[in-house]
N, C-alpha and C positions, 0 to 999 in steps of 0.2 A: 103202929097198928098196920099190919097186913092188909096192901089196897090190890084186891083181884084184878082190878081196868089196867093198873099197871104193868102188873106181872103178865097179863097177857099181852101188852102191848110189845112189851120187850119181848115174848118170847118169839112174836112173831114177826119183829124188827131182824132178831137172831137168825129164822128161818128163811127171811128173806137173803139176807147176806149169806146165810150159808146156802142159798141156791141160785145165787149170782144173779137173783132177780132185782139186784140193786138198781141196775144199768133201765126197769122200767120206768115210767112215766105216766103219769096225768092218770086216764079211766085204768091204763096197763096197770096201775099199780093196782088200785081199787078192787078190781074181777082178781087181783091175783091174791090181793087179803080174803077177801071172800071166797077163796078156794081153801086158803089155809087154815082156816079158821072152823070151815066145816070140816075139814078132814081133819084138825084136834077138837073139835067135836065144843068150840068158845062161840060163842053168842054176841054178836056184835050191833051196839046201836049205829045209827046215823052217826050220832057225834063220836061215838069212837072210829070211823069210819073218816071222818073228816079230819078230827087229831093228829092217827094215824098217819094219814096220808102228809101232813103237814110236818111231820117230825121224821118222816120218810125224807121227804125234798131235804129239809135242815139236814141231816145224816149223809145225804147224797152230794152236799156242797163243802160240807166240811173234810171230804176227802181227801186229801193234798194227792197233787200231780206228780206223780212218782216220773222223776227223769230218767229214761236208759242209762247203761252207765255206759258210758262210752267203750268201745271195742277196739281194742291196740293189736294189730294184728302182727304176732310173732315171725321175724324171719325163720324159715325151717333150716333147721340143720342139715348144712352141706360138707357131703362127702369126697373123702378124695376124688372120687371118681366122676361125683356129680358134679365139682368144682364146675364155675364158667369161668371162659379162657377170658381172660385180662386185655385189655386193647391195648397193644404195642403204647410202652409210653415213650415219649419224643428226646430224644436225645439229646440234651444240651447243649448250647453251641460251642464249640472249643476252639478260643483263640490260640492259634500258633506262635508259640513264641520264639521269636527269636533264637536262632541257633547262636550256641557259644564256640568262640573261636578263639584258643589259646594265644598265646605271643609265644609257643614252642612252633604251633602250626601254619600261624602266622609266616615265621621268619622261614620256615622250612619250604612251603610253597609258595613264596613269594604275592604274598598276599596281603590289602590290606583291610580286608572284610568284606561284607556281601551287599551288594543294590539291592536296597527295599522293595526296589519297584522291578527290578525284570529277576532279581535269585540269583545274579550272576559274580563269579568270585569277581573282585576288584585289585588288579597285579599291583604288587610297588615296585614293581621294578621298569615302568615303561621307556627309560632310556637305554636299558642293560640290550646289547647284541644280542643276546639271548633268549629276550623277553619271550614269555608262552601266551599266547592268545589262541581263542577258538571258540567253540560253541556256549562253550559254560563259563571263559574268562574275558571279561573288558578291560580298556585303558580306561584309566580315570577320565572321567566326565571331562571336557575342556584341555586334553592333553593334546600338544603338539610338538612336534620333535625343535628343536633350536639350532639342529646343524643340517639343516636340507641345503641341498647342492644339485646343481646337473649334473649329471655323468657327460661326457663328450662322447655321445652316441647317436646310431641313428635312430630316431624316434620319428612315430607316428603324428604324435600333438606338436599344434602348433606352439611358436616359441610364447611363456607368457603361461601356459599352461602347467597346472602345480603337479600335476602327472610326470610330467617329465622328471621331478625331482626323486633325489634320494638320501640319505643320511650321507655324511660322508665319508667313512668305511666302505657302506654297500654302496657309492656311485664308485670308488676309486675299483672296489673289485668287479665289478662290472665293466667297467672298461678294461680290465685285464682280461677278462674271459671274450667279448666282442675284437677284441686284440686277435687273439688266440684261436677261434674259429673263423675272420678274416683269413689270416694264414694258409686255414686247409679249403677256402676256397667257399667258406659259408656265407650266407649273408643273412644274418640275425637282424632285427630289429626291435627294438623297444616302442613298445605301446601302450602300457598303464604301470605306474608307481606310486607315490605317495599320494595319497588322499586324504582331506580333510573330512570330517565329520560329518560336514552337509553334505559332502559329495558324499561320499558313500552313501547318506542317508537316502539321497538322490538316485545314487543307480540300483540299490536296491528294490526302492520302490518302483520305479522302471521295469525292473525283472516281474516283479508282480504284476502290476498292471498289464505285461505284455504276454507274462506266459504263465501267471499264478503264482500262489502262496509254496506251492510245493517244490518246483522249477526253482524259486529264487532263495528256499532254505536250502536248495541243493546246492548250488552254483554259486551263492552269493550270501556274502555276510551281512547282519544286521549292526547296523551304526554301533560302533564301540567295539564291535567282536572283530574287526577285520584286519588283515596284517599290515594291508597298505595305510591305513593308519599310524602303523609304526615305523613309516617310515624307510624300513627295511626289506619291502616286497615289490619284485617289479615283474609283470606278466610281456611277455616276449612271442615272436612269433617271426612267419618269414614270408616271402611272397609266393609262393606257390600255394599257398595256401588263401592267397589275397589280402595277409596280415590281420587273419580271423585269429578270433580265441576260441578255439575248437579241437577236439581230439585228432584230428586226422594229421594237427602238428607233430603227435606223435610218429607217424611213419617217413615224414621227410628228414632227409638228409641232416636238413638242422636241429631236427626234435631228435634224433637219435643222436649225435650229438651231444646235446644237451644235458640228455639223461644218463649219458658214460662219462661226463668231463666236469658237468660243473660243480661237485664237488671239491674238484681243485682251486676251485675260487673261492670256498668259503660258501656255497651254493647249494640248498638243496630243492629237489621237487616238493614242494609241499604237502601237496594231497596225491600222491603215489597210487596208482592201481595195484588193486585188491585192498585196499583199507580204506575202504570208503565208510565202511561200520566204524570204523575206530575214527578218524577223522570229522565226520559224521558228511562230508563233501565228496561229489564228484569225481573222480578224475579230474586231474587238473596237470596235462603235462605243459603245460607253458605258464605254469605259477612258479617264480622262481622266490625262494626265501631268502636273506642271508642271515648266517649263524656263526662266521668264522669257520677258517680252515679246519680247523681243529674237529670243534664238534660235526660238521661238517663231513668230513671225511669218515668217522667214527656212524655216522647214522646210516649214511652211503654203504660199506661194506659189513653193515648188519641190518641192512635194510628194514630200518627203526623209520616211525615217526618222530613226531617231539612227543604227542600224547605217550607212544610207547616208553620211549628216555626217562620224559619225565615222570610215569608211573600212575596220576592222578589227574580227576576233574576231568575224565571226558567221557565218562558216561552221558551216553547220548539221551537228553529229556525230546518228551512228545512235540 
């Protein structure tokens, strides 16, 4: 059977929700049924009134709480152009490995591979006459010649002093050449020769301490690189000079001399002017080397280095 209290009730439960009057309360709802009710023209008791309102509240809580849906916000499409520049990524670190060294190149530049610790070739030939030493090549770590001798010269250092010695090849030709400018009326003297490894290390460091790092890669070698190490080098000078080791050796009597004869002895200048770039040293006219006659002669009238002769290893590092 068809109950009117109902149907009215619902219709106007309908009209409430359809004008979003849901969200009233308490007397709000009440005046707003009594609104709707006279404008559909329904007749409301008290208790429909009270019902009403009652089944309003119920209707208002069985709601369910509708969650936002969560908002994922799209990265936007980028364009070439709009691209962002990338931050420099870091570079990897790159160990250096060891460089290889044939036993073709080995045997050919007399070498027996590279110091770890300072890049420097390592010779095997440190008793050969001929040995190459210089900026870029050492004697083996611990090497000392086995045939040091005096020359029977005049020397500066007193006796007991390992200066004064030489291999003994370079002391017998050494006293042929001091021989041989006695004769014309010279008077040479000897002032530094062999050196040990300390000592070197020793005037080296002198050199800096007294006139810097730059002065003493100039003029002086570092422990291992030096020729009086081998034995085979001995610096000379004369007394008008005051038996300095100085360029001005070059204009006396004995320094000119020196530099037209002693390749006759198996002698040559070492560090020769104008190859100071190629050497990576000084001027050095009262550095005497010995190399034998032979190659000697040969470097003298093509006025070579050894770096030149020998071809390799002396590009000059920083």
């Amino acid at each position: 059977m068809f109950d009117l209290r109902n149907y009215t009730l619902l219709i106007l439960t309908l009209l409430i929700l359809a004008t979003g009057c849901n969200q009233l309360k308490g007397e709000e709802i009440l005046h707003t049924i009594d609104l709707l009710a006279e404008k559909e023209g329904i007749a409301l008791t008290e208790k429909d009134r009270i019902e009403f309102k009652g089944e309003e509240e119920i209707v208002d809580e069985e709601l369910p709480e509708v969650e936002e849906p969560e908002v994922v916000e799209e990265e936007p499409e980028v364009t070439p152009s709009q691209e962002p520049e990338k931050a420099p990524s870091q570079e990897p670190e790159i160990n250096e490995a060891e460089p290889v060294i044939s036993e073709e190149q080995k045997a050919a530049e007399n070498i027996t591979g590279i110091d770890k610790e300072t890049g420097l070739y390592i010779v095997s030939n440190p008793n050969s006459l001929q040995v190459y030493v210089n900026k870029n090549r050492r004697l083996p770590v611990g090497h000392s010649p086995s045939d040091l001798v005096e020359p029977n010269v005049t020397h500066t250092k007193p006796k007991g002093d390992e200066r004064r010695l030489l291999r003994a090849d370079a002391a017998s030709a050494l006293e042929d050449l001091f021989a041989a400018a006695s004769e014309e009326g010279l008077d040479i003297v000897a002032v530094s020769g062999y050196r040990s490894n300390a000592t070197q290390a020793s005037i080296y460091q002198g050199h800096v301490n007294r006139s810097g790092q730059d002065f003493a890669n100039r003029y002086s070698a570092r422990p291992g690189t030096s020729e009086h190490e081998s034995g085979l080098a001995m610096d000379v000078s004369a007394a008008v000079v005051g038996f300095g080791l100085e360029e001005a050796f070059k204009g006396t009597d004995e320094g000119t001399w020196i530099n037209n004869h002693a390749y006759r002895f198996g002698f040559i200048i070492r560090y020769p002017e104008g190859k100071e770039h190629i050497t990576g040293y000084g001027y050095e006219p009262w550095h005497l080397r010995y190399v034998g006659q032979e190659l000697a002669e040969h470097l003298y009238q093509n006025n070579l280095t050894l770096e030149e002769y020998f071809g390799y290893h002396y590009e000059l590092k920083e």
